[in-house]
VODOMI-295779 format. One record per residue (C-alpha): x, y, z; residue number from 1. Coordinates in pm, 1 decimal, decimal comma. Layout:
residues N
<pt east="X" north="Y" up="Z" n="NUM"/>
...
end
This chain:
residues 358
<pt east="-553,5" north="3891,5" up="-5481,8" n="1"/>
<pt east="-497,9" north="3600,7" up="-5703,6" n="2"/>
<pt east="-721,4" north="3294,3" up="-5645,3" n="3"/>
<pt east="-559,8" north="2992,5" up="-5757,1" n="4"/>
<pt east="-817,8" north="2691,1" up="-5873,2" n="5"/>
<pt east="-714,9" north="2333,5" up="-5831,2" n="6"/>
<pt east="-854,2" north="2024,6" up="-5998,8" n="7"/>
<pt east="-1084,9" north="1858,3" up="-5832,1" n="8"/>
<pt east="-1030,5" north="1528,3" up="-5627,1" n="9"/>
<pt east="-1230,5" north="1206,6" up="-5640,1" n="10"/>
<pt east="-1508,6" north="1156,2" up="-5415,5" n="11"/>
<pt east="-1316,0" north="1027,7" up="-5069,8" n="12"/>
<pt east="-1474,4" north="673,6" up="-4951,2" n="13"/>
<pt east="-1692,1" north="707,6" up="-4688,9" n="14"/>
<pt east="-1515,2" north="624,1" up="-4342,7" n="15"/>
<pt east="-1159,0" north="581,6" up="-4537,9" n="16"/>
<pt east="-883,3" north="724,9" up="-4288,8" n="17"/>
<pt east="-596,4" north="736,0" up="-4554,3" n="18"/>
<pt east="-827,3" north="1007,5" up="-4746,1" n="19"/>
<pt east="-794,2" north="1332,8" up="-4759,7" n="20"/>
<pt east="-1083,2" north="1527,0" up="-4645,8" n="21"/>
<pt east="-1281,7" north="1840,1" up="-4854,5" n="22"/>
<pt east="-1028,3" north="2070,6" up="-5028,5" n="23"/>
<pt east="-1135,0" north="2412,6" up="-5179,2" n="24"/>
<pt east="-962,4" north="2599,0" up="-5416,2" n="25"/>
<pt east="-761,0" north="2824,5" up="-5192,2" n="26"/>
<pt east="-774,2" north="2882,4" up="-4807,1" n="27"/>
<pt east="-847,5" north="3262,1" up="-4888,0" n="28"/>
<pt east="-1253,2" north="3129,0" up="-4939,1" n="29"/>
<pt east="-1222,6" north="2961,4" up="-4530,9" n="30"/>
<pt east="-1381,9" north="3199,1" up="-4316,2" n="31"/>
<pt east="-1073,1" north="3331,1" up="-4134,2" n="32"/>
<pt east="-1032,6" north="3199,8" up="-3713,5" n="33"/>
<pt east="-1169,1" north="3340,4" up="-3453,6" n="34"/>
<pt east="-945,7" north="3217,5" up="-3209,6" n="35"/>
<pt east="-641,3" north="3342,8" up="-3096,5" n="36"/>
<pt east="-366,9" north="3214,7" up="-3357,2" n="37"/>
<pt east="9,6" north="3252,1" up="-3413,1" n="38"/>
<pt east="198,2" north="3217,3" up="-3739,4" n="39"/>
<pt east="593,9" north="3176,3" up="-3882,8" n="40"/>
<pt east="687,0" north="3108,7" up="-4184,7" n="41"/>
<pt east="1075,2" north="2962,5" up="-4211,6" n="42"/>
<pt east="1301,1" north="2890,4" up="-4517,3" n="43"/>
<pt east="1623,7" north="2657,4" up="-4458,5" n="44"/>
<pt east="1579,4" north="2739,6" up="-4091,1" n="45"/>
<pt east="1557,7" north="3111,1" up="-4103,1" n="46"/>
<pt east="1221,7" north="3272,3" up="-4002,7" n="47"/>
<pt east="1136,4" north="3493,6" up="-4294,1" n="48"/>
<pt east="768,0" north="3578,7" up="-4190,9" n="49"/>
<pt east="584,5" north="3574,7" up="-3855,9" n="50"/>
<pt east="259,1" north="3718,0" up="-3717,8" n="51"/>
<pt east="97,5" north="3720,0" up="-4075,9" n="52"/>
<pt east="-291,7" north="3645,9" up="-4062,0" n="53"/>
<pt east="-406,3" north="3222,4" up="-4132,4" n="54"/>
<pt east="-613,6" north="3306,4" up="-4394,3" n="55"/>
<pt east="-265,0" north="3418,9" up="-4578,9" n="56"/>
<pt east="-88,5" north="3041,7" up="-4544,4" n="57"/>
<pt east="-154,5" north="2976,7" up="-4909,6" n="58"/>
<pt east="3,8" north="3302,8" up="-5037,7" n="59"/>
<pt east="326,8" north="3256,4" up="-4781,3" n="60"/>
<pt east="343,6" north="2860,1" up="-4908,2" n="61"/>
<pt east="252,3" north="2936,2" up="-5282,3" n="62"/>
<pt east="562,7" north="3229,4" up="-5250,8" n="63"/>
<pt east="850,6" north="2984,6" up="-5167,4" n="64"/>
<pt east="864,8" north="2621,5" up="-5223,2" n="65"/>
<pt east="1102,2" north="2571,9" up="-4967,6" n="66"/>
<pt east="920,8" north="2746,9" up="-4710,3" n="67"/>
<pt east="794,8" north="2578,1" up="-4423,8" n="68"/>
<pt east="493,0" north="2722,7" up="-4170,0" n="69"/>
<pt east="384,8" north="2678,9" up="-3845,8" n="70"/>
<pt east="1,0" north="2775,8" up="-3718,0" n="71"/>
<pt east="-125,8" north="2751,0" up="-3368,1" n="72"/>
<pt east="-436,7" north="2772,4" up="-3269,2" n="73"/>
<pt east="-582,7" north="2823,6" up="-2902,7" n="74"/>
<pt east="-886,2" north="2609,1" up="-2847,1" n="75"/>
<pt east="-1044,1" north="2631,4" up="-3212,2" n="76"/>
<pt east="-1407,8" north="2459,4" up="-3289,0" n="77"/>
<pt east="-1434,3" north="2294,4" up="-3605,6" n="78"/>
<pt east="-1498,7" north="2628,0" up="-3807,6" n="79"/>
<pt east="-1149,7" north="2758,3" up="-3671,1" n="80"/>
<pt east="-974,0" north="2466,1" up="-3868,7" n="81"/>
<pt east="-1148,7" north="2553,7" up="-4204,0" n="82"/>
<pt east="-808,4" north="2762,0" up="-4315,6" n="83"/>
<pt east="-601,5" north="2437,7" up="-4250,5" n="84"/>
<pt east="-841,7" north="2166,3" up="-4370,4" n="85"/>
<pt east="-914,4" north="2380,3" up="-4707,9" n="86"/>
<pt east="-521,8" north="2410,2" up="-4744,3" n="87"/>
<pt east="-388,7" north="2088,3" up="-4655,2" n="88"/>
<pt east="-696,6" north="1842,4" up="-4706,5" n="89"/>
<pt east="-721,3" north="1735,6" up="-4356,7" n="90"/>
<pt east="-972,5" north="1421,5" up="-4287,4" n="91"/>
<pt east="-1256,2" north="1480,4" up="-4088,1" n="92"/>
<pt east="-1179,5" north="1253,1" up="-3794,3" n="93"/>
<pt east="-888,4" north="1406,6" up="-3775,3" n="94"/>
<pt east="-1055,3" north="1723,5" up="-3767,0" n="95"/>
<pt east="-1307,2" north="1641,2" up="-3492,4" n="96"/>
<pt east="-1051,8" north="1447,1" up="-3273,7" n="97"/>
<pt east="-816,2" north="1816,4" up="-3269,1" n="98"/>
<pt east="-1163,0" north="1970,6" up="-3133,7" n="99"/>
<pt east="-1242,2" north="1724,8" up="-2920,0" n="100"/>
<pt east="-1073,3" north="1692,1" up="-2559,9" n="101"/>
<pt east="-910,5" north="1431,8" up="-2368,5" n="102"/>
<pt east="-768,7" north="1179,0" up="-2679,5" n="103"/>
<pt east="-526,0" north="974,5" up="-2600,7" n="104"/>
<pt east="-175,3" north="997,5" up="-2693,1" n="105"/>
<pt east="-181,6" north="896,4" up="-2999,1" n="106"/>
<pt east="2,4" north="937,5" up="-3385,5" n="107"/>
<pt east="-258,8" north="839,2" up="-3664,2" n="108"/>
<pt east="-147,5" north="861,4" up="-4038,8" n="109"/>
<pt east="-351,1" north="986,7" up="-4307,1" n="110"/>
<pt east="-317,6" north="1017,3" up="-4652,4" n="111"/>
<pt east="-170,3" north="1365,3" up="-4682,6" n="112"/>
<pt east="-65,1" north="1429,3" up="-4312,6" n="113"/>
<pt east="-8,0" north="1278,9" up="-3958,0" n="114"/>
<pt east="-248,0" north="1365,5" up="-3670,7" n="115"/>
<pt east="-15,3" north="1391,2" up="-3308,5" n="116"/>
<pt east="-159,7" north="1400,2" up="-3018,6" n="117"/>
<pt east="30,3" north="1433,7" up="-2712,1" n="118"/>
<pt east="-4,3" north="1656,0" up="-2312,4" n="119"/>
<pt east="199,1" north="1853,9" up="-2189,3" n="120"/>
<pt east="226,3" north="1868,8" up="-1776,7" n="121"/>
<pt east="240,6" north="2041,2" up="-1453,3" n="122"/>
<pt east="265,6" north="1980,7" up="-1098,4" n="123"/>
<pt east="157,7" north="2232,6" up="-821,4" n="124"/>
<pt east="281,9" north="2074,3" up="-509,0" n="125"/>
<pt east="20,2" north="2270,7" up="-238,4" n="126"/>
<pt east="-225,7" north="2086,5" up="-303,4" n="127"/>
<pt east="-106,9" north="1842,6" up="-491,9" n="128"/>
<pt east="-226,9" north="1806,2" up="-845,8" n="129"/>
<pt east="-76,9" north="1704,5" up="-1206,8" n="130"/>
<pt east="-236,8" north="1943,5" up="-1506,5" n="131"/>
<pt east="-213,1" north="1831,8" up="-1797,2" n="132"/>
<pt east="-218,8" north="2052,8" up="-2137,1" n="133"/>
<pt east="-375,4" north="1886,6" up="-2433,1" n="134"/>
<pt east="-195,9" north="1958,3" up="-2749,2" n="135"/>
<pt east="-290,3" north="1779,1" up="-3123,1" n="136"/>
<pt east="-66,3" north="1840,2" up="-3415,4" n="137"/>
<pt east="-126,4" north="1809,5" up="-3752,4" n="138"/>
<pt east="202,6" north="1717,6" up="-3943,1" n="139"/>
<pt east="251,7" north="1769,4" up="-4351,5" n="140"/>
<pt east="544,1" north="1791,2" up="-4574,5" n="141"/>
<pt east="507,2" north="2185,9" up="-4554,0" n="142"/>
<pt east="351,7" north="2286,7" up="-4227,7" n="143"/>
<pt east="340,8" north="2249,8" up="-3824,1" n="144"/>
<pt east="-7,5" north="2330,0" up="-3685,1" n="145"/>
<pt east="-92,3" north="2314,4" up="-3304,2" n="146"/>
<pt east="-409,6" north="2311,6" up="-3196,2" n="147"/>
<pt east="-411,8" north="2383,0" up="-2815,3" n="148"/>
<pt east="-670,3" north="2278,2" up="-2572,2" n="149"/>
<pt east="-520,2" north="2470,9" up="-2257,9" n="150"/>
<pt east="-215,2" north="2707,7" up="-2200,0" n="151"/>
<pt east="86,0" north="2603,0" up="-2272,7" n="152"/>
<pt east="407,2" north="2829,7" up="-2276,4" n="153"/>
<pt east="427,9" north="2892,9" up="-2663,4" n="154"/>
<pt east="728,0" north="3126,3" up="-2560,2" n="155"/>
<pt east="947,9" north="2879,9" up="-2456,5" n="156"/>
<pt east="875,4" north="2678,3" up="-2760,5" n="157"/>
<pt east="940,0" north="2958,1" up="-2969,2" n="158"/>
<pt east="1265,8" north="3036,1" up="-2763,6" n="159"/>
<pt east="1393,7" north="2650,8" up="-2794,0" n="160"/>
<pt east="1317,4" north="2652,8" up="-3163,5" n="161"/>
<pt east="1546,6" north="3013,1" up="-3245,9" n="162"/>
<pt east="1830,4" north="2902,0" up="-2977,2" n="163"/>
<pt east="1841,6" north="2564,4" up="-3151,8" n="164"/>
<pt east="2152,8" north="2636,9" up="-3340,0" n="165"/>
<pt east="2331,5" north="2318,9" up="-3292,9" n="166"/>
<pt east="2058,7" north="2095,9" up="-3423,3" n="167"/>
<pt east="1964,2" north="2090,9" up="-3866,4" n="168"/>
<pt east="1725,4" north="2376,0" up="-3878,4" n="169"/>
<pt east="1720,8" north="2329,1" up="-4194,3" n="170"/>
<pt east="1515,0" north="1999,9" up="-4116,0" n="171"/>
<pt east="1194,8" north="2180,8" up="-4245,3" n="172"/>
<pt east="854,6" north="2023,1" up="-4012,5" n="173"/>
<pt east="1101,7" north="1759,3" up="-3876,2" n="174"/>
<pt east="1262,1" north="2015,9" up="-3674,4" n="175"/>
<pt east="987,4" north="2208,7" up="-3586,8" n="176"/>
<pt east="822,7" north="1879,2" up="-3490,8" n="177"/>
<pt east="1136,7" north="1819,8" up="-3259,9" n="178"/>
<pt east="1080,2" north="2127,1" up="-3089,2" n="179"/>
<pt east="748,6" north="2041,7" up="-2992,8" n="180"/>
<pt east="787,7" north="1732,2" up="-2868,1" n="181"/>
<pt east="1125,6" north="1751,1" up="-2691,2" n="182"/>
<pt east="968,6" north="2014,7" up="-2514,4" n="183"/>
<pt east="693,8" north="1823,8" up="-2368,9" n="184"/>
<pt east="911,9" north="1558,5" up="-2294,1" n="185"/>
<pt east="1117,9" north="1752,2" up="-2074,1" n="186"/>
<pt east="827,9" north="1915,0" up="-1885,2" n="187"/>
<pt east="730,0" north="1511,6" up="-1839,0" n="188"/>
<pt east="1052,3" north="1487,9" up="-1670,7" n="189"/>
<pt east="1026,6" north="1789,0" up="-1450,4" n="190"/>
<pt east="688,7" north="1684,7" up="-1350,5" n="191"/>
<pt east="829,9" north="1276,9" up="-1256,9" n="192"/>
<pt east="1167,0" north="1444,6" up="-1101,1" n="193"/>
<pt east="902,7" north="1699,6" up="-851,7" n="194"/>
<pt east="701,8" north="1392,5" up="-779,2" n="195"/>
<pt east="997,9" north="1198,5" up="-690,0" n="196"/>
<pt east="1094,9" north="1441,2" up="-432,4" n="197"/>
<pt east="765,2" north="1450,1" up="-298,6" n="198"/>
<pt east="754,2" north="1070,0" up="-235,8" n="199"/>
<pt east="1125,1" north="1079,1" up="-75,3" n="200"/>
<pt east="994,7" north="1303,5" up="102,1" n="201"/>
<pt east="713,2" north="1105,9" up="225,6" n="202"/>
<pt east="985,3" north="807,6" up="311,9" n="203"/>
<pt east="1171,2" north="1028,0" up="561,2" n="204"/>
<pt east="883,6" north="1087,3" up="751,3" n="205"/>
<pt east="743,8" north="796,3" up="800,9" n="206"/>
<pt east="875,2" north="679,3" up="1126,8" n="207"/>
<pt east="913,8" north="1115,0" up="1249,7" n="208"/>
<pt east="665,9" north="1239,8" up="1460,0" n="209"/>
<pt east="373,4" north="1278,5" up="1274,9" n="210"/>
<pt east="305,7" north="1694,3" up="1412,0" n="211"/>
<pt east="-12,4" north="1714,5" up="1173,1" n="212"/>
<pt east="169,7" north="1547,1" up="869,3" n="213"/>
<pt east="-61,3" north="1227,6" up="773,4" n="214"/>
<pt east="153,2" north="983,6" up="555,6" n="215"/>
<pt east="-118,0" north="764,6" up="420,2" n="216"/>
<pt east="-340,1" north="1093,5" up="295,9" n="217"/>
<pt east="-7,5" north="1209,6" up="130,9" n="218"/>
<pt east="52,2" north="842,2" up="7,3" n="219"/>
<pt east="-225,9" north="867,9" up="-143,9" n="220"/>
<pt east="-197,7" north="1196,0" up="-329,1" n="221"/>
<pt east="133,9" north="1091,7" up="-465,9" n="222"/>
<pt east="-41,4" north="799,3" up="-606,1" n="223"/>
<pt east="-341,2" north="956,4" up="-793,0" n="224"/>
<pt east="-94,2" north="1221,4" up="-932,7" n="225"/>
<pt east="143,3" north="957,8" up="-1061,9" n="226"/>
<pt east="-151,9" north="761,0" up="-1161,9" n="227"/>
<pt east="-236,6" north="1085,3" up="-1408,6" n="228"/>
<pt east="91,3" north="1117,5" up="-1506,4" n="229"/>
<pt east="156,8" north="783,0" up="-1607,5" n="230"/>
<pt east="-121,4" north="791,5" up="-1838,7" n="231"/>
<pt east="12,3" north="1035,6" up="-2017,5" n="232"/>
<pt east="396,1" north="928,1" up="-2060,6" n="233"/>
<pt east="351,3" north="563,8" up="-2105,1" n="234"/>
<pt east="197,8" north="614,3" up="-2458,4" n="235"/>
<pt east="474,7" north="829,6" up="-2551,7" n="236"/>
<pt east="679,2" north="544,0" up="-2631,8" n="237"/>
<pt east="474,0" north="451,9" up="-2894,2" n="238"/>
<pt east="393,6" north="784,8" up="-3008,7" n="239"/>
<pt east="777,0" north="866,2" up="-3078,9" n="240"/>
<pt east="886,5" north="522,9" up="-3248,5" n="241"/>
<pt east="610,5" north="590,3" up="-3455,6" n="242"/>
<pt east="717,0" north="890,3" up="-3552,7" n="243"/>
<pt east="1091,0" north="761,2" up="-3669,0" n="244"/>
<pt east="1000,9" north="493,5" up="-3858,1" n="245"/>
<pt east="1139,0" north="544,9" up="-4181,7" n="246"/>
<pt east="764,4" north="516,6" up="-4366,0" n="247"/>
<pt east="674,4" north="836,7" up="-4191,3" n="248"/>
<pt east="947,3" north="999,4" up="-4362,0" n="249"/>
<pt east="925,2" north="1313,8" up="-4091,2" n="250"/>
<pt east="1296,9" north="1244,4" up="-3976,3" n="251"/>
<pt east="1604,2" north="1316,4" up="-4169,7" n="252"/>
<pt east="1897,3" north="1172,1" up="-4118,2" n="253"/>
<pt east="2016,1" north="1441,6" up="-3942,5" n="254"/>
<pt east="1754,4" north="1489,3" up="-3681,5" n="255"/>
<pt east="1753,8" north="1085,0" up="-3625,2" n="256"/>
<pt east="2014,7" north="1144,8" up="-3330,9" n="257"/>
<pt east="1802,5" north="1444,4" up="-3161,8" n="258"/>
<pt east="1479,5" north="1213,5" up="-3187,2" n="259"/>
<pt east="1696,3" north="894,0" up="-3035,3" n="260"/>
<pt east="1747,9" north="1160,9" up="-2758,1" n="261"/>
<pt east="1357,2" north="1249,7" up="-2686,0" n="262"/>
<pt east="1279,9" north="878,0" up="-2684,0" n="263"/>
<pt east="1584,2" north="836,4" up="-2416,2" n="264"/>
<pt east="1459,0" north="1093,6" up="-2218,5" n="265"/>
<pt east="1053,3" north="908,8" up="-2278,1" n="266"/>
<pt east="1165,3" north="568,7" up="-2159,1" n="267"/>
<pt east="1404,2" north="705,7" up="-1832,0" n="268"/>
<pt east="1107,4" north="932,9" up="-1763,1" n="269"/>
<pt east="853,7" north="645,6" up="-1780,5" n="270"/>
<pt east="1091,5" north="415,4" up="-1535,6" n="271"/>
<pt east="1106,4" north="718,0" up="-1311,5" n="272"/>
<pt east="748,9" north="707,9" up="-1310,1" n="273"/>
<pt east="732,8" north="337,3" up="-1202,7" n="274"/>
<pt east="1007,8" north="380,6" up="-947,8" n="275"/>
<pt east="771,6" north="625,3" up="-801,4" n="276"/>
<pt east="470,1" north="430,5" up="-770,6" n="277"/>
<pt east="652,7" north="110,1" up="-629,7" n="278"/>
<pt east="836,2" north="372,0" up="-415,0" n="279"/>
<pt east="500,8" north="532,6" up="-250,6" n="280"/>
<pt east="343,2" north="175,5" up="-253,2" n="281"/>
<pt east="574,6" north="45,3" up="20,1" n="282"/>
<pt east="605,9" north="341,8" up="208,9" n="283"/>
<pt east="209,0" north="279,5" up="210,7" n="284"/>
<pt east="277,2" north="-26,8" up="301,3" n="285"/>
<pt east="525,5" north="17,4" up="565,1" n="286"/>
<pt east="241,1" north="276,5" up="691,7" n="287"/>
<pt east="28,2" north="-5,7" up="756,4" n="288"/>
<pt east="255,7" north="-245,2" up="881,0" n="289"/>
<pt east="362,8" north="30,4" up="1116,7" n="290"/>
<pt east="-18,1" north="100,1" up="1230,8" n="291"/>
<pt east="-52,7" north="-317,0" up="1282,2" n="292"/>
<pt east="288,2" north="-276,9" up="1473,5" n="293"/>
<pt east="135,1" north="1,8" up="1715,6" n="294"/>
<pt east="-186,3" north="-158,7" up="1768,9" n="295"/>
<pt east="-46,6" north="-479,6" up="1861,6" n="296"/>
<pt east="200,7" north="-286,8" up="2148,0" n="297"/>
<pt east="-89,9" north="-121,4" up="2268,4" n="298"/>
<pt east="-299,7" north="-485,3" up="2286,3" n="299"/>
<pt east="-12,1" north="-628,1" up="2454,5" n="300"/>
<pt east="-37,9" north="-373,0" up="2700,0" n="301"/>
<pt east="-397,5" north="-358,3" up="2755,8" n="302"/>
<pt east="-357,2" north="-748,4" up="2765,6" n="303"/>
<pt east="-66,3" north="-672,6" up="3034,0" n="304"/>
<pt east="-255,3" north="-488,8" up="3305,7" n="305"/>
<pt east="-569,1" north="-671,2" up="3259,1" n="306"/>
<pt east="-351,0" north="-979,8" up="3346,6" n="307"/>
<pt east="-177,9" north="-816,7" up="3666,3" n="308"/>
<pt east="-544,4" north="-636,9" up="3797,1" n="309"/>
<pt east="-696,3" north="-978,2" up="3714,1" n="310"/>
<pt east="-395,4" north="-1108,5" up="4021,3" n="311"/>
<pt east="-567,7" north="-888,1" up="4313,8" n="312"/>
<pt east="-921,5" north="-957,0" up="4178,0" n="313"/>
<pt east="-915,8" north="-1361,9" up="4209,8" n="314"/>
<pt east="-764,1" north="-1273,3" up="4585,9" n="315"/>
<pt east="-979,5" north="-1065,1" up="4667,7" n="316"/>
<pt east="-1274,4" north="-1329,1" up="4558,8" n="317"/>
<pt east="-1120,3" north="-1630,7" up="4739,9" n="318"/>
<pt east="-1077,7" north="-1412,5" up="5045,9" n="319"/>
<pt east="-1440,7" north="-1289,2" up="4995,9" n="320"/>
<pt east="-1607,7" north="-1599,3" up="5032,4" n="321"/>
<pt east="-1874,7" north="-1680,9" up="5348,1" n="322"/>
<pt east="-1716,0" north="-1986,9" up="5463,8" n="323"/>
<pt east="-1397,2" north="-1946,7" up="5755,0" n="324"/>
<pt east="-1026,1" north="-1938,0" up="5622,0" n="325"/>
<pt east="-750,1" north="-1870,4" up="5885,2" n="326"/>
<pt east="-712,7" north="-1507,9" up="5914,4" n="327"/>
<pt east="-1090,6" north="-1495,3" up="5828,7" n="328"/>
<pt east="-1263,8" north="-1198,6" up="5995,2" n="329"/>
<pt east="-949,9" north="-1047,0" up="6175,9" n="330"/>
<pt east="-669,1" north="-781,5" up="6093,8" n="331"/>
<pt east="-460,7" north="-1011,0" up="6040,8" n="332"/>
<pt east="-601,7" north="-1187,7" up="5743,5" n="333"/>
<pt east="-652,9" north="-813,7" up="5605,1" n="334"/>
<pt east="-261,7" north="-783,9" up="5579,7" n="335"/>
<pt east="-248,4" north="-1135,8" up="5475,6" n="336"/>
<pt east="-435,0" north="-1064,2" up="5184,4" n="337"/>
<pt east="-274,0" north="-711,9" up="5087,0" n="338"/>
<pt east="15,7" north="-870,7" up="5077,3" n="339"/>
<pt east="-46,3" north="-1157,1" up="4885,7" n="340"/>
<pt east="-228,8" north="-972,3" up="4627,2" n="341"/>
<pt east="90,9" north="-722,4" up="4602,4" n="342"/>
<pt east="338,5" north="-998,6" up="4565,1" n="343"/>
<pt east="152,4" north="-1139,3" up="4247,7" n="344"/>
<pt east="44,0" north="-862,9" up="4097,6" n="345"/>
<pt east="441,5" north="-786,9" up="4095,2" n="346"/>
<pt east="529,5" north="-1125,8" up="4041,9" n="347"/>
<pt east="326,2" north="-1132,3" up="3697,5" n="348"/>
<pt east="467,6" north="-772,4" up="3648,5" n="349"/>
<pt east="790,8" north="-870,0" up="3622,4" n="350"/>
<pt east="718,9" north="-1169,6" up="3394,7" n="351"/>
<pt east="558,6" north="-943,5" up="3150,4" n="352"/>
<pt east="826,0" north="-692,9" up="3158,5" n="353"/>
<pt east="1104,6" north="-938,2" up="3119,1" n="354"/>
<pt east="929,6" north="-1055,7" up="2795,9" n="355"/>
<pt east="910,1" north="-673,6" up="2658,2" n="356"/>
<pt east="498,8" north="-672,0" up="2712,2" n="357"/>
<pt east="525,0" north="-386,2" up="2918,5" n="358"/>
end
C-alpha cells in the first residue's frame, strides 16, 4: 500500500476553535475502530462502495475526487475517532464533545469542518417515557460521519437516502446531511403527534368516571415527557438556520427548498409541542378547579345537615331545662316537642334544598 506524506501544518493555537486539530500523514497509521462502524462511498449520487473497512477512507477519497463518504460509528471513545481526526483534521473539542454524552443541540464551525449535534426520539406510551438518541455529526466538504451514542434505525436512513430519487443526489454531504436530519425531524414529529393524542386523551376524561384512571398522575407524565421533548426540538431551530446560511456553504441551491422543508416541519413541530403543554396545563388546571368544585359540594353538605341536626338539638335543650314550661313533665309536651323539632328540621330542609345546598 502506498502511504502518501503531507506537509506539515503550523502549530494550532492553543484553545483556537477555527483550528484544525493533529493530522498524520495518512489515516492507514490510526489504529483502526473497535466499534461497530458502517461505510459508503457515493459519486454524483450513486453508491459505488459500501461496507469497506475505516481505516481504507483515504484510499476510497484519494481514488475519486468527486467521491463523497459516509462513516458511522456506534458509541466510539476517543481512540475510535483517530481514522477520522488523522483524515480530516478534526479539533479536539470537537473530538471530545462526539464522545461525550448529553450536548446540547448544537452546530459549531471549525476551520475544516462543522460539528452537528442533534437527538433523535421515541415515545413508549405504557409507561410513559420520551428516549432520546444522541447523534453528533461531523460535516466536511468530502465526508458524513455519525457518531452514535444509542440505537438509532441506520436502516431507515439508509432506505430514505437510496429512495430519495426526487431530491439532487448529486448534492454530495449536503444531501447526505439532508437525510440525516430530515429524518430526525420527522421522528420529532411522530413523537409531538403521539403525545398529542395522549393529552386529548387526557381532556376527554376528565369529567368520566375516573374507574382507576388518575388525571393529575397522567397530567403529569404528559408534562415531564413534553418537558424532555421540548428540550430537544426547540434548539433545532437554530441548529437548521445555521446550517443554510450561505457562509456554511453545505446547501446548494438545489437542496435549499428540501432544507426550507425540514425547518417547516422544526417550527410546526415545536408549536405542536407548546400546544401540548398549554393543552395538559389546563386540563391540570381544570383538575383542580374540579377537586375545589367537589370539596366545596361536599362542605355545603356537611354544612347542610349540621344546620338541620343543629334544629332538634336547640329543642331538645330548651325543652331540657329544670325550670316548668307548659307541657313540662307530661305526654303531652313530649309530642309537643317531636313535633316542633320535625317541623324545623324540615323547614330549614327545604330552605337549603331550594338554594341547591342539598
Amino acid at each position: 500500500m502506498t502511504v502518501s506524506h503531507r506537509a506539515p501544518e503550523p502549530e494550532a493555537a492553543p484553545g483556537d476553535p477555527h483550528t484544525p486539530g493533529p493530522e498524520d500523514a495518512t489515516v492507514t497509521t490510526a489504529e483502526p475502530p473497535k466499534c461497530p462502524t458502517r461505510t459508503r462511498a457515493y459519486r454524483d449520487g450513486e453508491v459505488v462502495a459500501e461496507g469497506f473497512p475505516a481505516e481504507h477512507l483515504h484510499e476510497v477519497l484519494a481514488r475519486d475526487e468527486r467521491c463523497v463518504v459516509w462513516l458511522d460509528l456506534f458509541d466510539p471513545d476517543e481512540a475510535d475517532l483517530q481514522i477520522v481526526t488523522h483524515e480530516f483534521g478534526l479539533h479536539a473539542l470537537a473530538v471530545e464533545d462526539a464522545v461525550h454524552d448529553h450536548q446540547r443541540p448544537k452546530v459549531d464551525r471549525y476551520g475544516t469542518h462543522l460539528f452537528v449535534n442533534v437527538y433523535a426520539v421515541s415515545v413508549r406510551t405504557e409507561p410513559l417515557d420520551v428516549k432520546s438518541s444522541e447523534i453528533s455529526m461531523f460535516v466536511t466538504p468530502r465526508a458524513l460521519v455519525t457518531v452514535r451514542k444509542s440505537d438509532f434505525d441506520v436502516d431507515t436512513l439508509i432506505q430514505r437516502w437510496d429512495v430519495g430519487d426526487h431530491i439532487d443526489r448529486a448534492g454530495g454531504v449536503g444531501f447526505l446531511l439532508y437525510g440525516v436530519m430530515d429524518a430526525i425531524v420527522d421522528g420529532h414529529y411522530v413523537a409531538i403527534e403521539a403525545l398529542e393524542d395522549l393529552a386529548e386523551e387526557l381532556e376527554d376524561r376528565l369529567f368520566e368516571p375516573r374507574r382507576g384512571f388518575d388525571v393529575r398522575r397522567r397530567g403529569f407524565e404528559l408534562r415531564r415527557a413534553l418537558a424532555a421533548l421540548r428540550r430537544v426540538v426547540a434548539p433545532m431551530h437554530e441548529v437548521l438556520g445555521r446550517l443554510m446560511r450561505s457562509d456554511m456553504r453545505m446547501v446548494t441551491d438545489s437542496l435549499e427548498p428540501y432544507y426550507q422543508d425540514v425547518y417547516d416541519h422544526v417550527q410546526r413541530t415545536a408549536e405542536s409541542v407548546e400546544s401540548a403543554r398549554d393543552l395538559v396545563a389546563s386540563v391540570l388546571d381544570a383538575n383542580l378547579t374540579e377537586h375545589s368544585n367537589q370539596l366545596n359540594e361536599i362542605t355545603k353538605k356537611l354544612a347542610s345537615w349540621a344546620a338541620i341536626i343543629a334544629v332538634p338539638t336547640a329543642v331538645t335543650g330548651f325543652y331540657g331545662q329544670n325550670v316548668p314550661y307548659p307541657g313540662f313533665g307530661t305526654y303531652g309536651g313530649f309530642i309537643e316537642a317531636v313535633v316542633v323539632m320535625g317541623l324545623l328540621a324540615l323547614g330549614v330542609y327545604a330552605l337549603l334544598r331550594s338554594r341547591h345546598w342539598l
